[in-house]
N, C-alpha and C positions, 0 to 999 in steps of 0.2 A: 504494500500500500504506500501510496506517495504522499497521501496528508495522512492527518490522524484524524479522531472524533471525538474532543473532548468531553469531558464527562457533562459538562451541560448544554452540549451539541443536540439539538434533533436526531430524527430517524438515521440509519446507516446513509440514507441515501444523498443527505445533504454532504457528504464527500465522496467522490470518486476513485476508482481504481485507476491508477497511470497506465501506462503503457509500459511496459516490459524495461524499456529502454532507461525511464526514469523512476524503477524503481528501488534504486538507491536512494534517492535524494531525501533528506532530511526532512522530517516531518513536521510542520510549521503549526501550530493550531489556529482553527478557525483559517486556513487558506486550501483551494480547492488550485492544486497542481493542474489536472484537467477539467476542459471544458471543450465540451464540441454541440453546441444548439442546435449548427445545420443538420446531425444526424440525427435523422426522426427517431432510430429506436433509442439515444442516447434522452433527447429529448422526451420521447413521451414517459419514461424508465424514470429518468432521475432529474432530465433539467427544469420541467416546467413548475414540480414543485419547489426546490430550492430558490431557482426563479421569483417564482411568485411571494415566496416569504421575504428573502431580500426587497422587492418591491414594497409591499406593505410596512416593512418597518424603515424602508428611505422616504415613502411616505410622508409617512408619520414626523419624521424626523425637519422635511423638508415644508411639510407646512406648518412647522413651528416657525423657523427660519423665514417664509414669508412671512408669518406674523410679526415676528419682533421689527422685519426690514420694515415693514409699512403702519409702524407703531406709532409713529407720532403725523400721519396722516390724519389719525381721527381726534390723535390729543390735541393738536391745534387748533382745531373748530372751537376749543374751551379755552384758547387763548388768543384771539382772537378781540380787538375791542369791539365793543358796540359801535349801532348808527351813528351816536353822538361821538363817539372817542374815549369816551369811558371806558374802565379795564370790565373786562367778563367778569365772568361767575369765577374764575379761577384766580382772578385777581394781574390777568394781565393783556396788555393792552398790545398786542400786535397789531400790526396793518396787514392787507393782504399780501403785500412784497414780500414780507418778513413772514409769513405762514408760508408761502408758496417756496420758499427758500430753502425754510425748516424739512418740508417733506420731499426737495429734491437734493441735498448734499447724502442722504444715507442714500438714494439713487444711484448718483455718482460714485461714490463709495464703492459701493456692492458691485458696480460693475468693472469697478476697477481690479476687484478682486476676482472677479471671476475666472482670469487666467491661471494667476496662481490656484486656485481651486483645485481647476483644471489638472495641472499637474500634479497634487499633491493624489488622486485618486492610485496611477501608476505609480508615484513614489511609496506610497505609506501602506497602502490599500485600501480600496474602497468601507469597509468593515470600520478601518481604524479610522480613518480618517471623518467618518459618520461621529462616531464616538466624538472627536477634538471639535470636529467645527461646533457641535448640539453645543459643547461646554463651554462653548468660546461665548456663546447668544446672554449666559449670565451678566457678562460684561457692558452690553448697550440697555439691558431691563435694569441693572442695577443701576447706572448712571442715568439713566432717565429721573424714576423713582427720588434719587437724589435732586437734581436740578427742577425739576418741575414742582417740588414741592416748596420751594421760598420763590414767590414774585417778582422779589428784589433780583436773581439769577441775572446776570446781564447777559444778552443779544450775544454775542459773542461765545459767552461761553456755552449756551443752549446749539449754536450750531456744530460746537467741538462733539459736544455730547450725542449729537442725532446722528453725526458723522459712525459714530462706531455701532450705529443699528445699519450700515449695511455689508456688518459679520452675515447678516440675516440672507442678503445678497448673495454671497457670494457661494453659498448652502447649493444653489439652483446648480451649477455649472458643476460641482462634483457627483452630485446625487446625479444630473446627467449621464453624465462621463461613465459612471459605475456604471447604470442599470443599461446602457446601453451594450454595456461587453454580455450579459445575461441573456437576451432574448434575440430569435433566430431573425435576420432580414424580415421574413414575413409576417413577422407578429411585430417588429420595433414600433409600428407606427400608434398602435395601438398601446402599447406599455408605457413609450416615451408620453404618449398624449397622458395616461392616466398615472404618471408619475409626476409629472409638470400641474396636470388637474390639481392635482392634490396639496400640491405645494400652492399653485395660486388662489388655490378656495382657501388660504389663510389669510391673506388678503380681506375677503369677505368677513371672514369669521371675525377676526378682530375690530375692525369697523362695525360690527356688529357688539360684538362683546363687550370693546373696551367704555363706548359709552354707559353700561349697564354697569360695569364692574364699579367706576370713578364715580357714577353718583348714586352706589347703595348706600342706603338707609337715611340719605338726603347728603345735601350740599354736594360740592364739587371735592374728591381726592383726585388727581391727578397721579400722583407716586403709585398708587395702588396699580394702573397700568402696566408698568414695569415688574412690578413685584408679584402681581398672578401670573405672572409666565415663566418665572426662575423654575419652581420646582416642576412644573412642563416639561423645561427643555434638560431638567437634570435625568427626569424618565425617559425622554427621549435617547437621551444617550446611555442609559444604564441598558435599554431594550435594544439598541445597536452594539452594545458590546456583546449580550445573551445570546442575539438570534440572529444577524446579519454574516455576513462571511465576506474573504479578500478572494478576487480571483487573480492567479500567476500568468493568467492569460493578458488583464490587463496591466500587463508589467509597461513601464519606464518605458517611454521612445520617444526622447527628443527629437530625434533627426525625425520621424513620421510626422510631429508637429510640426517641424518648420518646416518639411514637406507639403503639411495642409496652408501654411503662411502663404508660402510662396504661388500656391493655386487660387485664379484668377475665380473659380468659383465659390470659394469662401470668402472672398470680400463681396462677392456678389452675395452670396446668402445672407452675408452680416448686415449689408445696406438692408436686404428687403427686411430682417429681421427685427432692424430699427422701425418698420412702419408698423411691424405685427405686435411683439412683445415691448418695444418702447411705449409705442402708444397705450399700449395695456398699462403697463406698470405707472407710467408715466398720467395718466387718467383716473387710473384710481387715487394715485398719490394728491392727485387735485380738484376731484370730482366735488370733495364734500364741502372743499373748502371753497370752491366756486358758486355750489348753493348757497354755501352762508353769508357771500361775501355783499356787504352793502351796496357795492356799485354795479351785481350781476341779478341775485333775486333776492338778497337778503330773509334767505329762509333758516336758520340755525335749527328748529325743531326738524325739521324734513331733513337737511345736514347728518344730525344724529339717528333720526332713526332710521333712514332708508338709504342713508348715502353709502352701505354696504350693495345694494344691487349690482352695480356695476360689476364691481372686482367677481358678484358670484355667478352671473350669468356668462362672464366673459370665461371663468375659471372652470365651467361647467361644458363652455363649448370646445372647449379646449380637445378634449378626448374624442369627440365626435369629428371635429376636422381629422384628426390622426387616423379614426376607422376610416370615412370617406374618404381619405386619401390612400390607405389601404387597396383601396376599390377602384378609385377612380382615378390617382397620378396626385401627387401631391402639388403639381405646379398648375394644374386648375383646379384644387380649391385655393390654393393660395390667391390665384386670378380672380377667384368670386370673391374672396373674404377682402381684395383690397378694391372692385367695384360697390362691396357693401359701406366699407368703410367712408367713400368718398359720397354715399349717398345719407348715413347719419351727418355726416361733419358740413354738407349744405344745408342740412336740417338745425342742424345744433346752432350755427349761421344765423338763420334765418328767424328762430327763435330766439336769439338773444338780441337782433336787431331789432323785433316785434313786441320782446317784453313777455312773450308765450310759455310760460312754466312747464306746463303738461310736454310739450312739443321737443321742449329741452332734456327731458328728462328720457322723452322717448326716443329722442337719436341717440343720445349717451347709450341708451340701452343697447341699441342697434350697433353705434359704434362699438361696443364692449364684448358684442354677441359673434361681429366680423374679427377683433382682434384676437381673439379665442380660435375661431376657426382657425385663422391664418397663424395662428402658433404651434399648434398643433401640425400644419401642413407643412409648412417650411423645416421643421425638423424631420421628418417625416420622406424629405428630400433631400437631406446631405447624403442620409446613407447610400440612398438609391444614385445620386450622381456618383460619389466615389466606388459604386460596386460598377457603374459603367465607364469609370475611368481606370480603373482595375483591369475590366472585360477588355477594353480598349489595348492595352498595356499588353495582353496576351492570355489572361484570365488564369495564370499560373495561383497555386494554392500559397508557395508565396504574398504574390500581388495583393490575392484577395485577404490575407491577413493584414499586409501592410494598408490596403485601401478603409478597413477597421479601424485601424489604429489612426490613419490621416483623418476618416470621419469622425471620430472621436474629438481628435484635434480641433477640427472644424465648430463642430459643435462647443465648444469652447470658446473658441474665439468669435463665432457667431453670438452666444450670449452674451458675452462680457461689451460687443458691440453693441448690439442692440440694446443691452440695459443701460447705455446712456442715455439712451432714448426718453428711458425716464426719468434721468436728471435735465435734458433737452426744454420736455414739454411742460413743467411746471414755471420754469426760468422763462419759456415763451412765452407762456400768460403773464406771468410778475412783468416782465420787462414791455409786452405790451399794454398792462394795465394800467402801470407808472409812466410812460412815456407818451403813449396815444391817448389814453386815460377810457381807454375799452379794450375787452380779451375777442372784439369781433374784428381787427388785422390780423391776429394769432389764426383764427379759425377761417380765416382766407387763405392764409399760407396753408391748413393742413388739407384744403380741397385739392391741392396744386398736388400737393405734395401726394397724397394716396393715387392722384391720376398717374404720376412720376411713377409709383409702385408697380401700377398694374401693368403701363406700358414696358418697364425694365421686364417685368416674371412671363408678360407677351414675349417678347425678340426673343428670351435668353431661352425659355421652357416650352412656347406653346406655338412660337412661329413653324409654320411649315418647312419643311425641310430640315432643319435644324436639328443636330445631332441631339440636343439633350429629348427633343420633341422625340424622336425616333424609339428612345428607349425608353419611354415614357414615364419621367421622371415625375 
């Protein structure tokens, strides 16, 4: 035997027998020497359960992670000043600039990290690495907790503090990375989607939560935020050390990274994937604070109770774009998710030019519903490009390892783009709210911008002729 099964291991089955050749090799606990998904009998025998339990608890893991990232998304709405200028219920007197700010530095942040993430799956292993990031999330709920609780906290230093909630970020781009060495070509689209679901239904859930949590049994806590999600994310990672495992497959390959760098199709996916997951991330991060904001509807009770929709229907469609694309090529749904997108964001438009609440509310939906699918799709397409740039290559079993490992990469540096996306669009409001003194130039630029989308993922995926067309990415 090539690993062992340690005593608080699962069934035999969650480890593997090696192959003849490597079964010397020293037995690592909790690490799975082989792994082969493409073979149905290995797969239906031993992989689809090990599988599937690694899933559920990256999960789990990963939409604590969105939560803590998109944590002070909803705590701002309660710091936020009134119509007059007067400090809130929390005792502090934000303008929208300085809200919009707050919930796009952990943004930036988190996507900054996503590379390093990235890497740290093959270094460390995916297993161990679950474990360190969960423990690392105590660090931004602790400091919140801290700083949000005295009013006096100066501007400055709240944005140091919101900065290390995008630990929570950078969660998404390993928990990737891992689950995607797990599951066979044919299923990815559908695992990636409801491993990404799950992590962005955190999103939802804490916009949901965190208001309930901050004003039990009346007035405003703010700190309590922070402080119900510590011992969360301490289980989260006590359950990734139990019951998760490392695979030796997805071992270390820098050179196959800078290999996916250097492909002309990975910055192509990280653009479009700015319009899919930026907009996501980037929308929820500013949806609520938009409701509340005096100069847009000045709604704060709708803010807090409903301004989770968004993140949950978008987080919801999430898994469905990845089966449709399953089905039908990932490079048209991604084609429909960025015609839908371009059809809330005239809506959203149109309704803020008009003063239309109901209207506003329902493109956001719309747009939320598109950025879902299209997240879902576009990951859904890295693989499938680099297994025909593999095929291309000569389809040797080589290649097609290495084309794994370059999509991997890909996928990495795809998110860590595109989650600027959501330090991008919060900064595009603030700085057109303060400057123009309306968020309706911002939402002209994003009409342009989603058309820009659809026409890029048309030439590159869906034009006629064209190789990626042919294989039907």
């Amino acid at each position: 035997m090539s690993t062992s099964t340690p005593t608080n291991a699962p069934p035999p089955d969650a480890s593997t027998t090696a192959p003849a050749t490597t079964a010397a090799a020293p037995a690592r606990p909790r690490w799975i020497e082989h792994w082969d998904p493409e073979d149905p009998t290995f797969w239906e025998s031993t992989g689809r359960h090990v599988a599937r339990r690694n899933l559920i608890w990256s999960i789990f893991a990963e939409h604590l992670g969105f939560s803590v990232w998109l944590l002070w998304s909803i705590v701002v709405v309660q710091m936020g000043a009134t119509a007059t200028g007067a400090p809130g219920p929390a005792g502090f007197a934000l303008t929208l600039d300085q809200q919009l700010w707050l919930v796009a530095v952990p943004s930036g942040v988190g996507a900054f990290l996503r590379l390093p993430y990235t890497f740290a799956v093959p270094l460390f292993g995916g297993r161990n690495w679950t474990v360190v990031s969960a423990l690392l999330l105590v660090i931004p709920c602790g400091l919140l907790a801290w700083a949000v609780g005295d009013p006096t906290t100066s501007y400055a230093t709240l944005l140091v503090v919101a900065a290390f909630a995008g630990f929570g970020g950078g969660n998404f781009a390993s928990s990737m990375t891992n689950i995607s060495f797990f599951y066979p070509e044919r299923e990815k689209g559908w695992a990636l989607g409801l491993n990404a679901a799950g992590g962005n239904i955190g999103v939802a859930v804490v916009q949901k939560l965190a208001p309930v949590v901050i004003t039990l049994g009346g007035g405003v806590a703010l700190a309590r935020a922070g402080l119900f999600y510590i011992p969360l994310v301490i289980v989260a990672a006590v359950c990734a050390f139990l019951f998760m495992d490392n695979l030796a497959a997805a071992k270390s390959d820098p050179g196959a990274v800078a290999a996916a760098a250097r492909r002309g199709q990975t910055w192509i996916m990280s653009f479009l994937y700015i319009g899919t997951f930026g907009s996501f991330i980037g929308y929820s991060a500013a949806f609520p604070a938009l409701i509340k904001a005096p100069k847009v509807f000045d709604n704060p009770e709708f803010a807090l109770a409903w301004g989770f929709l968004g993140a949950l229907v978008g987080s919801l469609a999430r898994p469905l774009g990845g089966r449709l694309s399953d089905r039908l090529g990932g490079a048209r749904v991604t084609a429909f998710s960025f015609a839908l997108m371009t059809v809330g964001a005239v809506g959203a438009l149109y309704s803020v030019q008009q003063k239309v609440f109901g209207l506003f509310v329902t493109s956001f939906l719309v747009l939320f519903v598109a950025t879902g699918l299209g997240n879902g799709s576009t990951f859904r397409m890295i693989p499938a490009i680099f297994r025909r740039l593999a095929l291309d290559a000569g389809g040797t079993a080589d290649e097609v390892l290495r084309s794994k490992r370059e999509a991997a990469g890909a996928i990495g540096i795809s998110s860590a783009v595109g989650a600027f996306g959501g330090f991008v669009v919060p900064i595009a409001y603030a700085q057109s709210n303060k400057h123009l003194g309306s968020i309706v130039p911002a939402l002209r630029f994003y009409v342009v911008f989603f058309v820009v989308m659809l026409a890029i993922t048309w030439f590159c995926y869906l034009r006629k002729g064209s190789r990626m067309a042919k294989a039907g990415v």
